[in-house]
Predicted model as a PDB file, atoms N, CA, C, CB and O in Angstrom, pLDDT in the B-factor column:
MODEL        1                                                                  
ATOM      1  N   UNK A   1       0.816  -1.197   0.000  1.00 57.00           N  
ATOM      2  CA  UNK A   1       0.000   0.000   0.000  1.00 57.00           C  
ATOM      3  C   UNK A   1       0.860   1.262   0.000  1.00 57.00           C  
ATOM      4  CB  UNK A   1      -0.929  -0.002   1.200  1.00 57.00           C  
ATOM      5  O   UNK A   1       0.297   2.348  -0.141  1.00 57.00           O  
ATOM      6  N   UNK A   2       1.998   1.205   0.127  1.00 82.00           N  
ATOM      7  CA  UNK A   2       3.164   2.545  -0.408  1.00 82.00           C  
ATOM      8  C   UNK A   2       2.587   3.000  -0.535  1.00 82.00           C  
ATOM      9  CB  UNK A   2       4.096   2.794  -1.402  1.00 82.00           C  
ATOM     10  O   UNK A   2       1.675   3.266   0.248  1.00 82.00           O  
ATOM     11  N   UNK A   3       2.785   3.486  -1.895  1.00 87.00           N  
ATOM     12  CA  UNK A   3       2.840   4.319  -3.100  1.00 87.00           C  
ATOM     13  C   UNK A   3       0.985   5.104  -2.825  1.00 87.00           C  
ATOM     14  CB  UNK A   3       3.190   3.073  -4.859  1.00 87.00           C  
ATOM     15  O   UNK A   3       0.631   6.281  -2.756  1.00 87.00           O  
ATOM     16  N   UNK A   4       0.302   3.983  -2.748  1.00 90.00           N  
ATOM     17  CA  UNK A   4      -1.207   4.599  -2.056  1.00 90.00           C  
ATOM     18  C   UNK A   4      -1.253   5.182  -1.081  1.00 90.00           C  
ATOM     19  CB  UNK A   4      -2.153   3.796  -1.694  1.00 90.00           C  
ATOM     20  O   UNK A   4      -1.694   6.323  -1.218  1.00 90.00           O  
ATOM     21  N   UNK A   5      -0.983   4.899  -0.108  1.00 92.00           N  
ATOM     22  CA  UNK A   5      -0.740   5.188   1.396  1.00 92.00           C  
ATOM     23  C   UNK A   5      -0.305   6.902   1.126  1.00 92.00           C  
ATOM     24  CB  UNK A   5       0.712   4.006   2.226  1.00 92.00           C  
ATOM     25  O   UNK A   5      -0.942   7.880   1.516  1.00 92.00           O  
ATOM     26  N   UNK A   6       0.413   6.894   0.684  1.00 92.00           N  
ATOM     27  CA  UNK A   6       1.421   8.349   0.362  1.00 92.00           C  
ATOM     28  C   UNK A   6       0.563   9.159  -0.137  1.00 92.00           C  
ATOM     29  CB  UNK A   6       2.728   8.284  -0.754  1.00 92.00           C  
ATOM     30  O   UNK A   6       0.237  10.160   0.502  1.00 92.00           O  
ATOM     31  N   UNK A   7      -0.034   8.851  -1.529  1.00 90.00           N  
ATOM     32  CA  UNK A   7      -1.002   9.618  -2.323  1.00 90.00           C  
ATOM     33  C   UNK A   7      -2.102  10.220  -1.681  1.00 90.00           C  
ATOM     34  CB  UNK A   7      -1.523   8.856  -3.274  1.00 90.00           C  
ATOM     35  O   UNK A   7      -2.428  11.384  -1.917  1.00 90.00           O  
ATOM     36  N   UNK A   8      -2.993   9.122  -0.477  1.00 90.00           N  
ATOM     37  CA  UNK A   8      -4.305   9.141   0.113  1.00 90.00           C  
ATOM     38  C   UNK A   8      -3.599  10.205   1.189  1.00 90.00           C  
ATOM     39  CB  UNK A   8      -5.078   7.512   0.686  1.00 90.00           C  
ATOM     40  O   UNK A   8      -4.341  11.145   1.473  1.00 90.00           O  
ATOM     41  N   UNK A   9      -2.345  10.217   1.808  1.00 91.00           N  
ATOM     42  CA  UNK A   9      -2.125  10.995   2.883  1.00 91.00           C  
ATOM     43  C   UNK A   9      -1.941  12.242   2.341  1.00 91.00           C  
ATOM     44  CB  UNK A   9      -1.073  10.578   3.708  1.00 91.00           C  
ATOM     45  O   UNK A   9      -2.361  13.196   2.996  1.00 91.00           O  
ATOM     46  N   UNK A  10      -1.493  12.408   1.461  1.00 90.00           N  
ATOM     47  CA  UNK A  10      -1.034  14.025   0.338  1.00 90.00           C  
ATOM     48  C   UNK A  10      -2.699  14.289   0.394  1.00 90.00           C  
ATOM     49  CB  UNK A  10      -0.099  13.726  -1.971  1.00 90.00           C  
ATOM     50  O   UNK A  10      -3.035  15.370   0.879  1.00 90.00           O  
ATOM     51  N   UNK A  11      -3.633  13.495  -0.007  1.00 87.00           N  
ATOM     52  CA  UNK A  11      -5.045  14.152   0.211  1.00 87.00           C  
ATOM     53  C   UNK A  11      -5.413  14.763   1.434  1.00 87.00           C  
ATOM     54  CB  UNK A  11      -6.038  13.237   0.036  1.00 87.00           C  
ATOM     55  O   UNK A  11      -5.695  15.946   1.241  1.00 87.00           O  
ATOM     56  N   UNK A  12      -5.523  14.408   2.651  1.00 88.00           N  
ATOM     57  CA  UNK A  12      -5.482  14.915   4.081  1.00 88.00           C  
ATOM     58  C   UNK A  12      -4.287  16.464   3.802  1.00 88.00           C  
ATOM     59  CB  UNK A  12      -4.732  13.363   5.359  1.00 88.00           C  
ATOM     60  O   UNK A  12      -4.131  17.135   4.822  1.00 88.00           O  
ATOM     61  N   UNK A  13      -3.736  16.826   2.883  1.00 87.00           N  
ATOM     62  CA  UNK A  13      -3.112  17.806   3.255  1.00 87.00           C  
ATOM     63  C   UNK A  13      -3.217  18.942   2.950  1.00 87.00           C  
ATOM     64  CB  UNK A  13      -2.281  17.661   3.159  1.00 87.00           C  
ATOM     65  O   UNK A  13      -2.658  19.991   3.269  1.00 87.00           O  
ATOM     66  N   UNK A  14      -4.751  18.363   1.652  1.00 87.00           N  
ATOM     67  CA  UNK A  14      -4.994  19.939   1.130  1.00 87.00           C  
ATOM     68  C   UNK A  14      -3.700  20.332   0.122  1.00 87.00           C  
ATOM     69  CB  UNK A  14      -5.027  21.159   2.623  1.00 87.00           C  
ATOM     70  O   UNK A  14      -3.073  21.390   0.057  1.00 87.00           O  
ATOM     71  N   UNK A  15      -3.513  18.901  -0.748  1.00 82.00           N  
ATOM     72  CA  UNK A  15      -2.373  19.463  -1.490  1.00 82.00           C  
ATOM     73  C   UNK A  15      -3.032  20.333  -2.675  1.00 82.00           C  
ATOM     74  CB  UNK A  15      -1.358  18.239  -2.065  1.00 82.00           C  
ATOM     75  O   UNK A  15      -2.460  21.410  -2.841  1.00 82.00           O  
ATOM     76  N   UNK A  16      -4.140  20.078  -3.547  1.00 83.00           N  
ATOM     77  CA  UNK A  16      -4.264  20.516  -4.646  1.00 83.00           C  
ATOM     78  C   UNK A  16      -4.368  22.292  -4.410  1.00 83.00           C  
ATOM     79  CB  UNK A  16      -5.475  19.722  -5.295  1.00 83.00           C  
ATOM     80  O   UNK A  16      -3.932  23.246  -5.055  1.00 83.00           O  
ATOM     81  N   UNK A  17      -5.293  22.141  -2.965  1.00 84.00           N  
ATOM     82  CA  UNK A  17      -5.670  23.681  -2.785  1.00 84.00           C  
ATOM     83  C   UNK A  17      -5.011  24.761  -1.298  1.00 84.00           C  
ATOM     84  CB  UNK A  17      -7.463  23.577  -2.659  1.00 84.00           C  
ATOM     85  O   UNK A  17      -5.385  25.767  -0.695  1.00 84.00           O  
ATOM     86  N   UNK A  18      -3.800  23.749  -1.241  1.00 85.00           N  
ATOM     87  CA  UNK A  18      -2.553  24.770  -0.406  1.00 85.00           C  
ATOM     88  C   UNK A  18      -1.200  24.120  -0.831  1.00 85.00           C  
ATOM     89  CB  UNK A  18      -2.641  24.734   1.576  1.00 85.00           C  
ATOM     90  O   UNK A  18      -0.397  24.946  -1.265  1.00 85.00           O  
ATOM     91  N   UNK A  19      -0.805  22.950  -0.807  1.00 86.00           N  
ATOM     92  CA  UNK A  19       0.375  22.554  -0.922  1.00 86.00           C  
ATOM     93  C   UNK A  19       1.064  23.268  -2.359  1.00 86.00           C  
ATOM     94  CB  UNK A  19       0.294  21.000  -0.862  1.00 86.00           C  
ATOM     95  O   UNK A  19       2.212  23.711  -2.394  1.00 86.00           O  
ATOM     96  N   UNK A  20       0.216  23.275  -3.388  1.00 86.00           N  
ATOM     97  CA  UNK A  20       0.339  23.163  -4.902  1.00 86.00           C  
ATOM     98  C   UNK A  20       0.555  24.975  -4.991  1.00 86.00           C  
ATOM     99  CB  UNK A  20      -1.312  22.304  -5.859  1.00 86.00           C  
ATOM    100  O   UNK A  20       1.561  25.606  -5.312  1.00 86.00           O  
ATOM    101  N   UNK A  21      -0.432  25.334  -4.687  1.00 89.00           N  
ATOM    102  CA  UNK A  21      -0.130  27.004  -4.467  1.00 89.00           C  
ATOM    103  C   UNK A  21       0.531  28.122  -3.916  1.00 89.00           C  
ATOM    104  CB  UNK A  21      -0.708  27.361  -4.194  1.00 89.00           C  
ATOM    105  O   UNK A  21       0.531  29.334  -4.129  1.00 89.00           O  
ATOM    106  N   UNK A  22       1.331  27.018  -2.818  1.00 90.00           N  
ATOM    107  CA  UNK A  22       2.104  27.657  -1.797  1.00 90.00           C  
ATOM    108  C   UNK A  22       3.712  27.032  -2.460  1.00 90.00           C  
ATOM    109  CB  UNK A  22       1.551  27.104   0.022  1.00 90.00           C  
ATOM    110  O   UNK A  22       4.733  27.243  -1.806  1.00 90.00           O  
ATOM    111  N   UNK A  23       3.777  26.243  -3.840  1.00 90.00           N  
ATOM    112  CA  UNK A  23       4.903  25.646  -4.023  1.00 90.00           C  
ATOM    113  C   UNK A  23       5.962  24.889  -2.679  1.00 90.00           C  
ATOM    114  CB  UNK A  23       5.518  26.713  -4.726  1.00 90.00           C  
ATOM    115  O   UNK A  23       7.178  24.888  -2.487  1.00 90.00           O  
ATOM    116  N   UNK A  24       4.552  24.175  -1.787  1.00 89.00           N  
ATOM    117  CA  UNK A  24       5.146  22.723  -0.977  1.00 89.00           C  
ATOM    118  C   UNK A  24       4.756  21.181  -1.350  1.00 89.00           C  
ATOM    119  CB  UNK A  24       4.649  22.786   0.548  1.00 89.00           C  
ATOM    120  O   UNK A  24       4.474  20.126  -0.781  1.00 89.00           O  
ATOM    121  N   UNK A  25       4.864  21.531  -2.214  1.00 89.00           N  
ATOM    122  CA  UNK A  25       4.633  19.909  -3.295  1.00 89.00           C  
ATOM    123  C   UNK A  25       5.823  18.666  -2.935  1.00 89.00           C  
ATOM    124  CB  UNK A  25       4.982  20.360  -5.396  1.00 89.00           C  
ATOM    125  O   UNK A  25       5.570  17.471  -2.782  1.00 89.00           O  
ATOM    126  N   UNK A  26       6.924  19.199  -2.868  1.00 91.00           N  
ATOM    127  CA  UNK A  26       8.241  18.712  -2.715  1.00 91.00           C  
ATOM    128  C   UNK A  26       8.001  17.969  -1.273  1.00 91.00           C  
ATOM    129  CB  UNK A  26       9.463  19.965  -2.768  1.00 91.00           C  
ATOM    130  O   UNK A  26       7.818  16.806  -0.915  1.00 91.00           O  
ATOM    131  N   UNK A  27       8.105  19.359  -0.578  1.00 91.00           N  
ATOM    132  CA  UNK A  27       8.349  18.769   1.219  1.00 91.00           C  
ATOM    133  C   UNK A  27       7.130  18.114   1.458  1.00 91.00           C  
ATOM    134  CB  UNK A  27       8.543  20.099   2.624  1.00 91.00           C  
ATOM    135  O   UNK A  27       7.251  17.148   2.211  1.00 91.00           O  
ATOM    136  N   UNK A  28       5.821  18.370   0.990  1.00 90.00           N  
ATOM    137  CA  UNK A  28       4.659  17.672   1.490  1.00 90.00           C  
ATOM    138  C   UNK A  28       4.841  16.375   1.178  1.00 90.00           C  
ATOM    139  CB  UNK A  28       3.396  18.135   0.990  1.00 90.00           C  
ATOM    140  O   UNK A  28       4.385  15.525   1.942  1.00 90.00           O  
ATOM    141  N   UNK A  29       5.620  15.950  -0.134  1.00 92.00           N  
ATOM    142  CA  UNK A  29       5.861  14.713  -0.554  1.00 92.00           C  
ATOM    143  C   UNK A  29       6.536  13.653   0.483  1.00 92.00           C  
ATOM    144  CB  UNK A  29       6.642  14.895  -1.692  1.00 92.00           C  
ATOM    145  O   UNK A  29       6.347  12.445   0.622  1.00 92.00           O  
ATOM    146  N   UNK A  30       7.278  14.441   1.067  1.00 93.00           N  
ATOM    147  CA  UNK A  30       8.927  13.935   1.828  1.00 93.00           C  
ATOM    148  C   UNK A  30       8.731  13.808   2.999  1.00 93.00           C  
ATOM    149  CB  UNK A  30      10.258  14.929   1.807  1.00 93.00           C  
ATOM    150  O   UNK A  30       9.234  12.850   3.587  1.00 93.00           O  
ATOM    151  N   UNK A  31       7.871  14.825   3.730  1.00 93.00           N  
ATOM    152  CA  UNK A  31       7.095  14.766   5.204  1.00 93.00           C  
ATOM    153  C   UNK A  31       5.846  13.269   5.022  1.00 93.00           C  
ATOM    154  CB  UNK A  31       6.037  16.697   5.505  1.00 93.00           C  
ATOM    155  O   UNK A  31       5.870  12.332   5.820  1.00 93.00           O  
ATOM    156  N   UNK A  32       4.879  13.339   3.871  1.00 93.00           N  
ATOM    157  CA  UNK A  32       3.973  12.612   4.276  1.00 93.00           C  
ATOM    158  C   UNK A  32       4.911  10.685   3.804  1.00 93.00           C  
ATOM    159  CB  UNK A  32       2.298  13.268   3.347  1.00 93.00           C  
ATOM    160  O   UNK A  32       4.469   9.537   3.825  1.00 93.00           O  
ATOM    161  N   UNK A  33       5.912  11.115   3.543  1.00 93.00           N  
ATOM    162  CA  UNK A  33       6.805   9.554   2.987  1.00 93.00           C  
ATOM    163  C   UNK A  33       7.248   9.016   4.587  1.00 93.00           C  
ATOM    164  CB  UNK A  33       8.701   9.934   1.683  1.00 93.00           C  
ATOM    165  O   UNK A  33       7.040   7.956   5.177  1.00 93.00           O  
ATOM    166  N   UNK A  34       8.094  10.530   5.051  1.00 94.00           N  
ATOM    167  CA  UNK A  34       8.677  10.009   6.369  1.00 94.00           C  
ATOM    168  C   UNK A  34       7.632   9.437   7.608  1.00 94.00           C  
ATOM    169  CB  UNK A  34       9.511  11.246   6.960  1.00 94.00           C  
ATOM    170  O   UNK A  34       7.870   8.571   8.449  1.00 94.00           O  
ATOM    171  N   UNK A  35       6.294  10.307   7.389  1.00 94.00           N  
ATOM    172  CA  UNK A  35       5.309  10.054   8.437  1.00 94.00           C  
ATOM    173  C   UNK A  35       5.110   8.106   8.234  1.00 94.00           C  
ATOM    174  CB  UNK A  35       3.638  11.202   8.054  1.00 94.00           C  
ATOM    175  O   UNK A  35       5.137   7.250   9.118  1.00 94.00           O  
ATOM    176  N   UNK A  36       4.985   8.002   7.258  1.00 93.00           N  
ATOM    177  CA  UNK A  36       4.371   6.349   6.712  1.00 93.00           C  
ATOM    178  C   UNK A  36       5.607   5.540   6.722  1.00 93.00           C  
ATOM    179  CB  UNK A  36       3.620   6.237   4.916  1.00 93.00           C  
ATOM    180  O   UNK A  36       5.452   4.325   6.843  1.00 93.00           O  
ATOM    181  N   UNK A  37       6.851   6.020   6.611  1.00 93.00           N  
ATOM    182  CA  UNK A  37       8.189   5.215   7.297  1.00 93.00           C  
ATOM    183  C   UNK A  37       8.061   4.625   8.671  1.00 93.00           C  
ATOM    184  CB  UNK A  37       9.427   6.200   7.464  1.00 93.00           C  
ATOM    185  O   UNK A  37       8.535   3.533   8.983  1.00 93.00           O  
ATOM    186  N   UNK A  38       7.290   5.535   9.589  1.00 93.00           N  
ATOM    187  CA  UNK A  38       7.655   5.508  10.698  1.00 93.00           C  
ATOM    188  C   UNK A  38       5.380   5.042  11.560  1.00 93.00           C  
ATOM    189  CB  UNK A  38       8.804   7.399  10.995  1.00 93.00           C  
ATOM    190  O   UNK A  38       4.867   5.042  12.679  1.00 93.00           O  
ATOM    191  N   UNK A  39       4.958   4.792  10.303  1.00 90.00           N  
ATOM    192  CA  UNK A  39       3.296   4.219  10.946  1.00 90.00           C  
ATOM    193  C   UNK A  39       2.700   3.293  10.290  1.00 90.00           C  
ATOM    194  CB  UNK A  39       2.107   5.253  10.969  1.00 90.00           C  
ATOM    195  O   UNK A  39       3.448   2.985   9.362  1.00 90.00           O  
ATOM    196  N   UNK A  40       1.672   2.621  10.262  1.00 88.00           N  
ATOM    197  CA  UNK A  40       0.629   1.746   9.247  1.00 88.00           C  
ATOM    198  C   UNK A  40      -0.013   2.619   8.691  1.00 88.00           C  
ATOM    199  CB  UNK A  40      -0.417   0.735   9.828  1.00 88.00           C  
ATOM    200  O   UNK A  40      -0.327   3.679   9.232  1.00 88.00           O  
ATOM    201  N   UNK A  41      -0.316   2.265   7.443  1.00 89.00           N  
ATOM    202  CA  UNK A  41      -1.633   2.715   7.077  1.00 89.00           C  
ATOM    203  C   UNK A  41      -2.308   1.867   6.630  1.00 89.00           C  
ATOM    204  CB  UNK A  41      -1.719   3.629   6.283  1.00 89.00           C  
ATOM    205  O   UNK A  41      -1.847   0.911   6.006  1.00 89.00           O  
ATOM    206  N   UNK A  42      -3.742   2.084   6.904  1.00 89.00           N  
ATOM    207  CA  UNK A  42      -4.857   1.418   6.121  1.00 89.00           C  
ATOM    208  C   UNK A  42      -5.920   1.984   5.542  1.00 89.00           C  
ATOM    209  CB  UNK A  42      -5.398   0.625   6.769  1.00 89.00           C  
ATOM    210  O   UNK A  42      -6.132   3.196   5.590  1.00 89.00           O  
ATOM    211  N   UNK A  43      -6.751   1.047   4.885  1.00 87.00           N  
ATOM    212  CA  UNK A  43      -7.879   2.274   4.194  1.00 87.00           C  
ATOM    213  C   UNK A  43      -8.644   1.002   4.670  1.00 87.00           C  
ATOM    214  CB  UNK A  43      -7.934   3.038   2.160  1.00 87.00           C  
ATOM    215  O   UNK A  43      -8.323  -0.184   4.740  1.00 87.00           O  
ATOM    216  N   UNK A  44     -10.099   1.892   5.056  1.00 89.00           N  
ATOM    217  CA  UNK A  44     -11.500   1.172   5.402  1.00 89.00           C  
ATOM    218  C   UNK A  44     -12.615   1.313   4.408  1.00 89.00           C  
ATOM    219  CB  UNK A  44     -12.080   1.722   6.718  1.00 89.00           C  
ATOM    220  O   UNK A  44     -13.248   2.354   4.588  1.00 89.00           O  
ATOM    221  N   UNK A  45     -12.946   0.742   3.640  1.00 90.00           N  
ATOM    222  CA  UNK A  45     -14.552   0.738   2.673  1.00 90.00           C  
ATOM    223  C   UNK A  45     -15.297  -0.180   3.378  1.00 90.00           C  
ATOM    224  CB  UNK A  45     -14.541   0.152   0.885  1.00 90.00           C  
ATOM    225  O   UNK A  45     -15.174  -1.356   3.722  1.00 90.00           O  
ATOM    226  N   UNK A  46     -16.308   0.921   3.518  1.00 90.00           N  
ATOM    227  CA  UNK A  46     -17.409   0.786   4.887  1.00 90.00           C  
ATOM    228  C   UNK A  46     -18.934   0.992   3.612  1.00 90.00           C  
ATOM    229  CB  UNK A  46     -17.145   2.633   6.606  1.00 90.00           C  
ATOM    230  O   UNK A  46     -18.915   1.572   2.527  1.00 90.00           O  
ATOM    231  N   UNK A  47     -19.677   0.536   4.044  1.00 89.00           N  
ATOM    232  CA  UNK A  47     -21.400   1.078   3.667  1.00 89.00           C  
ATOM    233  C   UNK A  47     -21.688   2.138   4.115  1.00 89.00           C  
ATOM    234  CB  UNK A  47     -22.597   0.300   4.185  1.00 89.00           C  
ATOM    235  O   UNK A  47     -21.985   2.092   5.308  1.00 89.00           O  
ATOM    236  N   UNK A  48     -21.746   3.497   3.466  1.00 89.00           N  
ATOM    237  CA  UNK A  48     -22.929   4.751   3.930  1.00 89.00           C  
ATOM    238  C   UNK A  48     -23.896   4.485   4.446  1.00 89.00           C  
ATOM    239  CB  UNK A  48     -23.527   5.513   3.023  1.00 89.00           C  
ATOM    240  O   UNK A  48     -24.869   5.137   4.067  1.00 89.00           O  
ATOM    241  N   UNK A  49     -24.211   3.109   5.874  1.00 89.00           N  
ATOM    242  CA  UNK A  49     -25.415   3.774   6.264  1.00 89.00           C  
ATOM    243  C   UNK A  49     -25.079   3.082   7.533  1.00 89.00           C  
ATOM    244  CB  UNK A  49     -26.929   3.559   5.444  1.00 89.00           C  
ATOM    245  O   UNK A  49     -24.411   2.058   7.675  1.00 89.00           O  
ATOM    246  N   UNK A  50     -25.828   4.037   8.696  1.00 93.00           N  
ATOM    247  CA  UNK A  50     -25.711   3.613   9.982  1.00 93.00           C  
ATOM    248  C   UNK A  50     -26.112   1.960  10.322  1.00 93.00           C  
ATOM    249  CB  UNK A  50     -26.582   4.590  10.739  1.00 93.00           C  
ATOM    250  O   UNK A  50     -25.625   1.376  11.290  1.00 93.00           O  
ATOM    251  N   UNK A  51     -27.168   1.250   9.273  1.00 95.00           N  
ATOM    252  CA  UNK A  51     -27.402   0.220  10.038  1.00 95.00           C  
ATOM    253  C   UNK A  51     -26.334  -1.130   9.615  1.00 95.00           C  
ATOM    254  CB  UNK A  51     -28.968  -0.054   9.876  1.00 95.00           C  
ATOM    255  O   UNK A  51     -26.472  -2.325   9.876  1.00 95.00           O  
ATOM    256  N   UNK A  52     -25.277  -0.445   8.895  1.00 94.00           N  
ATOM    257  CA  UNK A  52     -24.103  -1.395   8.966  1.00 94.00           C  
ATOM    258  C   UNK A  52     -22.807  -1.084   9.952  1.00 94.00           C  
ATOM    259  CB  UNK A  52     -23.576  -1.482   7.542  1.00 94.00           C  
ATOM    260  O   UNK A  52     -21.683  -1.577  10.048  1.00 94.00           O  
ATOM    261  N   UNK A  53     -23.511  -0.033  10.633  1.00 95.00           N  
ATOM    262  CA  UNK A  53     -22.427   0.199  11.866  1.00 95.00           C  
ATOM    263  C   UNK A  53     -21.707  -0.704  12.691  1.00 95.00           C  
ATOM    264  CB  UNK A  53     -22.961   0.824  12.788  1.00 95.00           C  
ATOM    265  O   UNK A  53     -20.496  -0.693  12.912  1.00 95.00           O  
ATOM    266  N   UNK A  54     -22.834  -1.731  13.261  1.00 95.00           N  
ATOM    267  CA  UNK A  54     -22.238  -2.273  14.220  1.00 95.00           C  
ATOM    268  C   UNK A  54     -21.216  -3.319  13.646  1.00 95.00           C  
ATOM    269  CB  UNK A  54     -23.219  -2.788  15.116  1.00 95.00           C  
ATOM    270  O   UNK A  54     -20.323  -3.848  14.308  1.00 95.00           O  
ATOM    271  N   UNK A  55     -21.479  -3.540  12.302  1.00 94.00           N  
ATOM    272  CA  UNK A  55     -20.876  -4.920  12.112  1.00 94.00           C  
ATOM    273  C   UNK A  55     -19.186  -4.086  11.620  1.00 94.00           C  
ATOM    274  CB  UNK A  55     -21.936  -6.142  10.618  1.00 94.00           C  
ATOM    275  O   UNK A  55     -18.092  -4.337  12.126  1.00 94.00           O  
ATOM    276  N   UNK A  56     -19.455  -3.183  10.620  1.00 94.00           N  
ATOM    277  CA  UNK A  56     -18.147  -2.656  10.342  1.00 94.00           C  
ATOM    278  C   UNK A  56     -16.670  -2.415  11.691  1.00 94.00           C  
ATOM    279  CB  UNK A  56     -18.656  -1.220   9.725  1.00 94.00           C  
ATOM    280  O   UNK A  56     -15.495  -2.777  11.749  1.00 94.00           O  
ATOM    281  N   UNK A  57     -17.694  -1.538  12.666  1.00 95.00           N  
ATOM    282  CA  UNK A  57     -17.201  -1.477  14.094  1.00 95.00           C  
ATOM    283  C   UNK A  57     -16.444  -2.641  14.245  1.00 95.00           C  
ATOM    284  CB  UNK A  57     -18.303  -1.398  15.185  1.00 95.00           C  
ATOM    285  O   UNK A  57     -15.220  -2.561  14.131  1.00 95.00           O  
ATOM    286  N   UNK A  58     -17.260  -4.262  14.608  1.00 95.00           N  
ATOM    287  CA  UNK A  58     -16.669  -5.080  14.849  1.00 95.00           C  
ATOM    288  C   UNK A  58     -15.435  -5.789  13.767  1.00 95.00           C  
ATOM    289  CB  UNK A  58     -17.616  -5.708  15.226  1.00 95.00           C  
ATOM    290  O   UNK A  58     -14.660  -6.674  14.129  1.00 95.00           O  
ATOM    291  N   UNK A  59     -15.463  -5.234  12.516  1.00 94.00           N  
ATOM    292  CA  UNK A  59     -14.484  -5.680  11.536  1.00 94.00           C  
ATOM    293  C   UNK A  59     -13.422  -5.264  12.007  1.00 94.00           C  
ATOM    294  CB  UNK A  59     -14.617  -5.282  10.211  1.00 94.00           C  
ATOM    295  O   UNK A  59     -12.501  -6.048  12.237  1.00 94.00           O  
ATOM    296  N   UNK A  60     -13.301  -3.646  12.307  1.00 93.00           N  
ATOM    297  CA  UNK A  60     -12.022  -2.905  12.871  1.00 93.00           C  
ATOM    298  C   UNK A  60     -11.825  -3.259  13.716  1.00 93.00           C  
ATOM    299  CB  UNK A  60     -11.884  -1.729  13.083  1.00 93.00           C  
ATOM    300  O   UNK A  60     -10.607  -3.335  13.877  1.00 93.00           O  
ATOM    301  N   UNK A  61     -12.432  -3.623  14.604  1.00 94.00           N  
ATOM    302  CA  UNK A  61     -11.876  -4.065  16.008  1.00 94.00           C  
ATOM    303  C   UNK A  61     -11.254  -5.138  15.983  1.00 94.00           C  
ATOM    304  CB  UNK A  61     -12.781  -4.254  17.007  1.00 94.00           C  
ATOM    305  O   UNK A  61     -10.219  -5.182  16.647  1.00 94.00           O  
ATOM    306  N   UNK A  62     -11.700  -6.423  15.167  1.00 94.00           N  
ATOM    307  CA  UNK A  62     -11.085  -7.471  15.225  1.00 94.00           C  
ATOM    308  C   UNK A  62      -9.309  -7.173  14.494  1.00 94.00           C  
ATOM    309  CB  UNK A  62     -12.133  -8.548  14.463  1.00 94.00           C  
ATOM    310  O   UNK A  62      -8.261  -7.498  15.053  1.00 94.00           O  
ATOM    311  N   UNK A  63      -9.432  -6.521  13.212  1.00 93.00           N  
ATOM    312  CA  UNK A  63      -8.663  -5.784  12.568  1.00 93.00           C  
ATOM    313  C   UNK A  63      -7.294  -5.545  13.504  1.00 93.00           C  
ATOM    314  CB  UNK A  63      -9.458  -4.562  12.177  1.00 93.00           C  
ATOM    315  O   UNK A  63      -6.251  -6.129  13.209  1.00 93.00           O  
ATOM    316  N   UNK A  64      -7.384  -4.557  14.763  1.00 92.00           N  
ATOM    317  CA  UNK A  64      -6.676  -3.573  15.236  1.00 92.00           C  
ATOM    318  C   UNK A  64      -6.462  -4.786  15.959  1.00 92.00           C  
ATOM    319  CB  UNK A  64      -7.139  -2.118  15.736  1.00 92.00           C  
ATOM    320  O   UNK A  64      -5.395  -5.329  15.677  1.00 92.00           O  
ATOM    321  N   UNK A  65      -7.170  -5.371  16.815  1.00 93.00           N  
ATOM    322  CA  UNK A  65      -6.581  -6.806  17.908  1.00 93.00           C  
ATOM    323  C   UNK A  65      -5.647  -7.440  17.117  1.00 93.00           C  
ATOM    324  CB  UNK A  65      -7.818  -8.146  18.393  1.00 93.00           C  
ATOM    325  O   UNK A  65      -4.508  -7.553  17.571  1.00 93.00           O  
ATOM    326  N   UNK A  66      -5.985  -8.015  15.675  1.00 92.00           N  
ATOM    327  CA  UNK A  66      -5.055  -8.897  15.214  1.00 92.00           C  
ATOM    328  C   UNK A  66      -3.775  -8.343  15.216  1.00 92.00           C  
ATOM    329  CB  UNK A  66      -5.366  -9.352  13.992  1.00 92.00           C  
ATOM    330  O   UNK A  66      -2.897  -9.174  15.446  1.00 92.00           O  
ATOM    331  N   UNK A  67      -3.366  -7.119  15.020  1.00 88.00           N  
ATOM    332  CA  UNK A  67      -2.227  -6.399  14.745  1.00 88.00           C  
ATOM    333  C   UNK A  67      -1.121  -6.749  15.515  1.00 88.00           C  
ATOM    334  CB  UNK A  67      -2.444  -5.113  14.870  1.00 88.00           C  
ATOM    335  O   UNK A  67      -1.376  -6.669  16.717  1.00 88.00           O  
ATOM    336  N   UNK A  68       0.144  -7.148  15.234  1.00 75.00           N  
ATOM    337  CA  UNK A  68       1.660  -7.213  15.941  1.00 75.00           C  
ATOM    338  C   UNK A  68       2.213  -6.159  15.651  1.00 75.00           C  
ATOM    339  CB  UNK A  68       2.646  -8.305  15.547  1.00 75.00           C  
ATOM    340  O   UNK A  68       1.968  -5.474  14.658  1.00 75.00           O  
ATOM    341  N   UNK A  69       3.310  -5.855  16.817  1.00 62.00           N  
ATOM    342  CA  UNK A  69       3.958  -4.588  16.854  1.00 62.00           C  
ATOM    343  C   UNK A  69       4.853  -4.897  15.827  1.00 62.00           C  
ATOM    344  CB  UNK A  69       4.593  -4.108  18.207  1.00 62.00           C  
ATOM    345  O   UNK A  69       5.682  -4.065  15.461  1.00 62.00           O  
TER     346      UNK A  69                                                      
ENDMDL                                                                          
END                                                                             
């Protein structure tokens, strides 16, 4: 999930409509690489509607338990 991971986090940064305009394209690149050097990432596709809450809930949870350091 690299190369994704990186891209989806450059989204959280408001690159198109600050990074890109402020010419921090570079460092936003290099900051959000080092952040994911050093964490997991994952992506969740969930159902838009509350009455699949509980079960999604329990997906992540089982999810995050399974996890080794």
């Amino acid at each position: 999930m690299g190369v994704q991971a990186v891209a989806r986090l450059m989204e959280f940064t408001h690159y198109d409509y600050l990074m890109k305009p402020t010419g921090r394209q570079s460092g936003n690149f290099l900051l959000c690489g080092q952040i994911l050097s050093q964490a997991r990432a994952f992506a969740l596709s969930r159902p838009r509607s509350f009455s699949h809450l509980d079960r999604t809930l329990d997906a992540l949870e089982l999810h995050l338990a399974t996890l080794k350091d």
